[in-house]
C-alpha positions in Angstrom: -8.3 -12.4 5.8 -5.1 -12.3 7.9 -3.1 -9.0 7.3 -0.5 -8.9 5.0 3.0 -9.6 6.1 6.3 -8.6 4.9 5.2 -6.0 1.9 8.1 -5.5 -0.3 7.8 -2.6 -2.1 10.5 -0.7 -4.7 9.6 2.8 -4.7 9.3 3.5 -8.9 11.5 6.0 -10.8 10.1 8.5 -12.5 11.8 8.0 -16.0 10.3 8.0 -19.6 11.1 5.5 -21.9 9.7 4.1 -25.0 8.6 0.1 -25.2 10.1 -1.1 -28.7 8.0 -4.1 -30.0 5.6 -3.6 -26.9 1.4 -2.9 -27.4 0.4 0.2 -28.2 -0.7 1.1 -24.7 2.7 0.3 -23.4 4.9 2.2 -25.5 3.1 5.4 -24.6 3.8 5.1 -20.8 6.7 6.7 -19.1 8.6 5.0 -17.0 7.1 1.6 -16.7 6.7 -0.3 -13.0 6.2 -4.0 -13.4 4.4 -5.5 -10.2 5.2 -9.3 -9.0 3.8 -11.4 -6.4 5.2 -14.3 -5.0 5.4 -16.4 -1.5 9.3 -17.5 -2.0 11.1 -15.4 0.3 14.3 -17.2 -1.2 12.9 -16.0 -4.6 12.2 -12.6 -3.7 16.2 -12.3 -2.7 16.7 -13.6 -6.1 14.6 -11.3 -8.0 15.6 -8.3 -5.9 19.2 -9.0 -6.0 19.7 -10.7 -9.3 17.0 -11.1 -12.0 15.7 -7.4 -11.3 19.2 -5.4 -11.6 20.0 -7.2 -15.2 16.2 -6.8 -16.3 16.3 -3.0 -15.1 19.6 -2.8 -17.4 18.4 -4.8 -20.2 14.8 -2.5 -20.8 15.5 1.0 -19.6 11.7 1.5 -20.5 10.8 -0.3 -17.1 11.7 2.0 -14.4 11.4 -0.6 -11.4 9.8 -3.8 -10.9 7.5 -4.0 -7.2 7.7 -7.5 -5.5 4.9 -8.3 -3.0 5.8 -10.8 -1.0 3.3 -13.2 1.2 3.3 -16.4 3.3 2.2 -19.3 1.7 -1.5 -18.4 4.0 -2.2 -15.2 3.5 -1.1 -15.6 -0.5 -3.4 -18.7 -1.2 -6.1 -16.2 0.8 -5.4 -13.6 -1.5 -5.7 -15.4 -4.6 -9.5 -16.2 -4.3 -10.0 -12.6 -3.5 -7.6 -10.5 -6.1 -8.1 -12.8 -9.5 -12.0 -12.0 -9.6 -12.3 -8.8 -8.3 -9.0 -8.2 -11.5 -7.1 -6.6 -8.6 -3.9 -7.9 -9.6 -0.2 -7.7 -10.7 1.4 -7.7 -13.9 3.1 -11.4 -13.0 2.0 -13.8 -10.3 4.0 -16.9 -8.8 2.3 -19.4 -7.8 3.1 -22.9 -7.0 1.4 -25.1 -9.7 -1.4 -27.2 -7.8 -2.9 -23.4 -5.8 -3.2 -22.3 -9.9 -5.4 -24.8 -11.1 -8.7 -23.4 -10.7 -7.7 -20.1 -11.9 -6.4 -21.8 -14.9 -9.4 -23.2 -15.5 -11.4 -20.3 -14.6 -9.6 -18.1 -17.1 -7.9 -15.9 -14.8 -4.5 -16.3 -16.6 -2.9 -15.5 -20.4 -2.3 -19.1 -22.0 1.3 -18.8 -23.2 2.3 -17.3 -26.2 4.6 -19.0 -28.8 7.8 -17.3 -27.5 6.4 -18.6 -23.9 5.8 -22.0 -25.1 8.9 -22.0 -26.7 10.6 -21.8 -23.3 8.9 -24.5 -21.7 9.2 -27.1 -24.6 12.8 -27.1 -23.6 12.4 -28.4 -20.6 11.6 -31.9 -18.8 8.5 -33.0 -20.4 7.3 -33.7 -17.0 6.7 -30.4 -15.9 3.9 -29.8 -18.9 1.6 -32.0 -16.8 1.1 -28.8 -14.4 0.7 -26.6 -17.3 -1.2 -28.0 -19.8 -4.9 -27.6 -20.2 -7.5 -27.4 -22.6 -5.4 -28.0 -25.3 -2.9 -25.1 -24.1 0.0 -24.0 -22.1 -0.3 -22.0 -19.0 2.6 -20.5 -17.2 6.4 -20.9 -17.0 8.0 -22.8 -14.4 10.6 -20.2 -12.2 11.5 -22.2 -9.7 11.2 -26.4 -9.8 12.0 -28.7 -6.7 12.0 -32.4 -6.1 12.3 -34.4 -3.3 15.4 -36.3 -1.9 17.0 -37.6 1.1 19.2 -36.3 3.3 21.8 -38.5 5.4 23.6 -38.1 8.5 27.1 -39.8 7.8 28.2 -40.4 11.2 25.0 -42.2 11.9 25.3 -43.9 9.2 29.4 -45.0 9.9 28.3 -45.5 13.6 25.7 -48.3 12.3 28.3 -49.7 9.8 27.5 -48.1 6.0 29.9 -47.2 3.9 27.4 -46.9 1.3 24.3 -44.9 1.2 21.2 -47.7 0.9 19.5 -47.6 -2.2 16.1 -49.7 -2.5 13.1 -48.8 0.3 13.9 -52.2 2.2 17.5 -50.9 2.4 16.6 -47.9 3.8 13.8 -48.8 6.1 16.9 -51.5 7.5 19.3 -49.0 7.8 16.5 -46.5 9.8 15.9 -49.0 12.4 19.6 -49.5 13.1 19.9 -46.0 13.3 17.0 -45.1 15.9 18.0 -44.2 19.7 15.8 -44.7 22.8 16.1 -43.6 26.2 16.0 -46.0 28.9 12.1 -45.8 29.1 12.1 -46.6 25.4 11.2 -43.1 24.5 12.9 -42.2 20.9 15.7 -40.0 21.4 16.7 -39.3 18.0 14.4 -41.2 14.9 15.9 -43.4 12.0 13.9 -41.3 9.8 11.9 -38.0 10.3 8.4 -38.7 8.8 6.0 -35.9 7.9 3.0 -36.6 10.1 0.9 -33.6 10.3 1.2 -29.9 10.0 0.7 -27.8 7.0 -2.3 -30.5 5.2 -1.1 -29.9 1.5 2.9 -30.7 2.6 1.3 -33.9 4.4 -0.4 -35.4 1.2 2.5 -34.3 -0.6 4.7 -36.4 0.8 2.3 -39.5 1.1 2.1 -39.1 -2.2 6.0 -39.3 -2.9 7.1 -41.7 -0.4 4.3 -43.7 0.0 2.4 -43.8 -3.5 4.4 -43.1 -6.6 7.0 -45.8 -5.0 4.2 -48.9 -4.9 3.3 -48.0 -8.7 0.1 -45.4 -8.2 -0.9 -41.8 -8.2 -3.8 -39.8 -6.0 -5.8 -40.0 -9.2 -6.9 -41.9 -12.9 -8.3 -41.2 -16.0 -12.1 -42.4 -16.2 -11.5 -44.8 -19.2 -15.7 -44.4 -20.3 -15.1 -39.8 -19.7 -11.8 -38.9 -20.8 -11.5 -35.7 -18.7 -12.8 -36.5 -16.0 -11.3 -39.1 -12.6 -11.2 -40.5 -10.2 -9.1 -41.4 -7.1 -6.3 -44.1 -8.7 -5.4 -45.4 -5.2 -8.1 -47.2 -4.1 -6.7 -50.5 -4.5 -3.3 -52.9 -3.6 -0.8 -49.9 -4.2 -2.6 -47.6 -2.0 -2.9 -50.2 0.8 1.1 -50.9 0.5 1.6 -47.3 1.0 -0.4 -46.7 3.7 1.1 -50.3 5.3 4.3 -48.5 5.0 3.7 -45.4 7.4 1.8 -47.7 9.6 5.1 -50.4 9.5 7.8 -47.6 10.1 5.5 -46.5 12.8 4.5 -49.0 15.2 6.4 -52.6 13.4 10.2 -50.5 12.9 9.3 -47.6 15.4 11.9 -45.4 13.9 9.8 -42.5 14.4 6.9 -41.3 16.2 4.7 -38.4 17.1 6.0 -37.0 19.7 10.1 -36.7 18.0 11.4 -33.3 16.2 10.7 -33.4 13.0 11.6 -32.3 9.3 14.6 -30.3 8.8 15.1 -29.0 12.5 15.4 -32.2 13.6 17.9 -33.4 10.8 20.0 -30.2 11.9 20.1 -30.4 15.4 21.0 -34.1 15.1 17.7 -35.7 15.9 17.0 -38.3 13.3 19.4 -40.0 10.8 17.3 -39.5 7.3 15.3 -36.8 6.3 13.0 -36.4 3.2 12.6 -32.9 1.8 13.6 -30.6 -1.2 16.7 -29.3 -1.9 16.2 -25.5 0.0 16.0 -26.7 3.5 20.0 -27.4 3.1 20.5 -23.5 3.8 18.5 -24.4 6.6 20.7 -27.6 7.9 23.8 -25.1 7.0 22.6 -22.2 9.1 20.9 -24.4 12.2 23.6 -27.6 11.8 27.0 -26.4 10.4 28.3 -29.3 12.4 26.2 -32.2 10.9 27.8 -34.2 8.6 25.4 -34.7 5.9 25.1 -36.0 2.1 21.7 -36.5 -0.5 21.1 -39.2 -2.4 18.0 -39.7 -4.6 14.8 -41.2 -3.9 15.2 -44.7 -3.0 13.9 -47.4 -5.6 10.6 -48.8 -4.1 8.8 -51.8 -4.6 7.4 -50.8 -7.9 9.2 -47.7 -9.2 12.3 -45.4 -8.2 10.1 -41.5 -8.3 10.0 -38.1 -7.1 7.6 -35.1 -7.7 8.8 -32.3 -9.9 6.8 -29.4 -8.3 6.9 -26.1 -9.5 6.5 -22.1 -9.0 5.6 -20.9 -12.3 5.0 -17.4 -13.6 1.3 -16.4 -14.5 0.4 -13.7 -16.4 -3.4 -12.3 -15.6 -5.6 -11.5 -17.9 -6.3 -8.3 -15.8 -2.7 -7.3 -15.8 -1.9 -3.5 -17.2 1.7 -4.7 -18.7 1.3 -8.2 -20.4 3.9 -7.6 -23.3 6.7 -6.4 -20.6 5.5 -8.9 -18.3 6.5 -11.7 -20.5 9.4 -9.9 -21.1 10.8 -10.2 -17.9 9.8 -13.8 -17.8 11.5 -15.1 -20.7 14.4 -12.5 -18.7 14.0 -14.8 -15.5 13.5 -18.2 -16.8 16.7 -18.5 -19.2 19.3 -21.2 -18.7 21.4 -18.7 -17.4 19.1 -17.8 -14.8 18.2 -21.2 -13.6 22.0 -21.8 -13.2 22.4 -18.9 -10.9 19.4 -19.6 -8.9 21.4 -23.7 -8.7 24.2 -21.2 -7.3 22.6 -19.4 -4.9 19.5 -21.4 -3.5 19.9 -24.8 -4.5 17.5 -24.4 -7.4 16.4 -27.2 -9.7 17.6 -26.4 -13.3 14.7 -27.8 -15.7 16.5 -27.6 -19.0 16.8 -30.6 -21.0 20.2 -31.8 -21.2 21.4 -28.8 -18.4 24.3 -29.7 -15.7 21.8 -29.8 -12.9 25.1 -30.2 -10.5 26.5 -27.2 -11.7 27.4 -24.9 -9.3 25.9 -26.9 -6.1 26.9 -27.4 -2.7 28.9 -30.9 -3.0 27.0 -32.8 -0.7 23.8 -32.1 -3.1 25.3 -33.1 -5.8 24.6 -37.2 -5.2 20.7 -35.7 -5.5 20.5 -34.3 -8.5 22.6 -36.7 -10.2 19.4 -38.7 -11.9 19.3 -42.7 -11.7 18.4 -44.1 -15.0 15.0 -45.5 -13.2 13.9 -42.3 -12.3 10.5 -41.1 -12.9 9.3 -37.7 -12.4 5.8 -36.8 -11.2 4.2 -33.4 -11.7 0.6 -32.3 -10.1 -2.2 -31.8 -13.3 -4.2 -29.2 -13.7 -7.5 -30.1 -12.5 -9.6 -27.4 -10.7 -10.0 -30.2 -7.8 -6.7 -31.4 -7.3 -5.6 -28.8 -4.8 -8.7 -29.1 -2.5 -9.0 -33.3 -2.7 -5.0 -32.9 -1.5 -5.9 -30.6 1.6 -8.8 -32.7 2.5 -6.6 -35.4 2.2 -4.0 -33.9 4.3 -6.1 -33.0 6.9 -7.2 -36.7 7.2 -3.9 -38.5 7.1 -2.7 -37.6 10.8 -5.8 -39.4 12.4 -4.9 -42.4 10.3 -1.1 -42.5 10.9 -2.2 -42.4 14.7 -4.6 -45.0 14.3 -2.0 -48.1 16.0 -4.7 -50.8 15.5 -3.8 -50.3 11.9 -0.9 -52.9 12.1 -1.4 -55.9 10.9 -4.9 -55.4 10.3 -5.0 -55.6 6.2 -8.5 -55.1 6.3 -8.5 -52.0 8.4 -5.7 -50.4 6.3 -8.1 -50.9 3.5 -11.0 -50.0 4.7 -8.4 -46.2 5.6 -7.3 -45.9 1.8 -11.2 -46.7 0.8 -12.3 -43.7 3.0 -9.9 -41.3 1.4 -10.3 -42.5 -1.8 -13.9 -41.6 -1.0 -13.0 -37.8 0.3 -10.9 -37.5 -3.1 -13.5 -38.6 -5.2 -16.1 -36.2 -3.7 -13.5 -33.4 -4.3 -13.7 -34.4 -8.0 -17.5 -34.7 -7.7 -17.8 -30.8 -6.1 -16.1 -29.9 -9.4 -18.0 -32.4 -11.6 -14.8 -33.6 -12.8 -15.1 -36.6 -11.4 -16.4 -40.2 -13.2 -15.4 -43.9 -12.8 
């Protein structure tokens, strides 16, 4: 296992206090130090600087609260080490789709009422990634969706005055947009596409841009197991999705493999569109303050306007020596008051039904999170497969995408969606959660 970067540790006071309404075992230890982990470095500034100070004030029997930090690596590492040795904190974050199969292995408390109370008043979507077996597991901290972000001046210089809205719009506007050199090289893309890298972040945003939009999701119910899947792809959505990669590719060519990418490129002034979540903006602020740059929403596709609604939640282990203080300080963190700060500060996605999600923003984010009536929102379930059939799948996808023989060749785009239907449904099977 790689060695463990950036350790944030809070040296603990030593000050006694007693734990009103706490467990037994609790109340009768001086000077309590909660322990968190988390692989957020944005999140850690937030805890540290805000959450922590007001918690700290609010329950003077917790003398400190210790944030580990870890990148995303060495933390999903960690995990299958620390959970069944029972080596672990008092709170873990963890994005929802690396928690699965420690949900389902019983590493983690299943909310209590007060919990459940907290995440019944948020977007029904987000239960999707934390319901199972008939319970609720974990409290979402720290939502995100995806969007678009838009370089105006490219967009003036190409003639908009209004940002496109459906996928054909957008693909038309992305071609009009793309540079090339005199040898036809692509000097700055219509649209930065994710084509390789970290696997999970790949599938992810197949999944989003690619899938949800032509009416289908990575998996499907077995209609003769309930409980069980299989992959829900394998058919005339997944080959539109695939056909569009392969079309912006080599039939539009507003992108390619060999261009910047992601949210370096959109600040530095290399492609004209760029699909991510609402953080990289710091990003774009810091690298780009000259770009010129608005969001909109996802575009409506063919079948259905969609975005995921991903999450860090908080986890409380079943191993963990503070569970009544724990969930303290998450009902502390997760308030409406909370989530509007963290809008504030990191561009945060406030989950509460009926909540100003705009509130507070940097303007040209605003157009994002201002919700189309069409909009659906996708979460990840909690199936102790899921996260490996999405690696596996995101380790695939780059061949594929560089596969050029792919255009115009229907039946070799379907025999590609076939095969990783195939590596999905043989994720399911490892699990035996798999049926037709």
């Amino acid at each position: 296992m790689k060695k463990l970067l950036n350790f944030v540790v809070i040296l603990s006071l030593a000050v006694s206090f007693v734990f009103a309404g706490g467990s037994g075992e609790e109340s009768s230890e001086d000077g309590v130090v909660l322990t968190l982990w988390g692989s957020s470095q944005t999140m850690v500034d937030f805890y540290e600087e805000t959450v922590i100070p007001a918690f700290l004030e609010a329950y003077p029997q917790v003398a400190d609260v210790e944030v580990l930090y870890m990148p995303i690596e060495d933390f999903v590492q960690r995990l299958a080490v620390v959970l069944p040795a029972g080596e672990v904190p008092d709170i873990m974050e963890i994005e929802d789709s690396w928690a699965t199969p420690y949900v389902t292995a019983g590493y983690f408390e299943p909310n209590t009422p007060e919990l459940n109370a907290i995440v019944d008043q948020m977007l029904p979507s987000l239960k999707t990634c934390l319901t199972y077996d008939g319970q609720v597991w974990g409290v979402p901290i720290a939502p995100f969706h995806e969007l678009f972000f838009w370089n105006l001046d490219m967009l003036a210089e190409a003639g908009y005055t209004e940002i496109p809205d459906t996928w054909d719009e957008v693909v038309e506007a992305a071609v009009k947009m793309t540079q090339r050199d005199a040898t036809g090289k692509i000097t700055r893309s219509g649209f930065s596409m994710r084509l390789g890298g970290n696997p999970s972040g790949t599938a992810q945003k197949f999944w989003v841009l690619g899938l949800l939009p032509n009416g289908v999701n990575w998996y499907e119910e077995s209609a003769t197991e309930p409980g069980k899947y299989h992959a829900g792809f394998d058919n005339e959505g997944g080959y539109n999705a695939l056909k569009t990669y392969i079309d912006l590719l080599y039939k539009y060519q507003v992108d390619d493999f060999a261009s910047l990418k992601d949210t370096e490129a959109f600040a530095n002034g290399k492609t004209a569109i760029n699909m991510r979540e609402a953080s990289s903006s710091s990003s774009i602020i810091e690298q780009g303050p000259d770009i010129n740059w608005t969001t909109s929403p996802m575009p409506k596709g063919p079948v259905e306007r969609s975005t995921f609604l991903i999450s860090l939640n908080f986890y409380v282990p079943v191993d963990g020596k503070h569970k009544d203080l724990a969930r303290e300080f998450i009902k502390f963190a997760t308030t409406e008051e909370m989530y509007e700060i963290q809008v504030a500060e990191r561009a945060g996605f406030n989950p509460y039904i009926g909540a100003d999600r705009t509130k507070g923003l940097d303007e040209r984010l605003v157009p994002a999170f201002t919700d189309p009536e069409d909009l659906v929102y996708h979460s990840v379930p909690v199936h102790s497969a899921y996260d490996t059939a999405q690696i596996r799948i995101g380790e695939a996808l780059p061949n594929i995408f560089a596969d050029k023989t792919l255009l115009d060749n229907p039946e070799g785009i379907k025999a590609a969606i076939h095969n990783l239907a195939e590596i999905f449904n043989d994720a399911y099977k490892e699990f035996d959660e798999y049926a037709e």
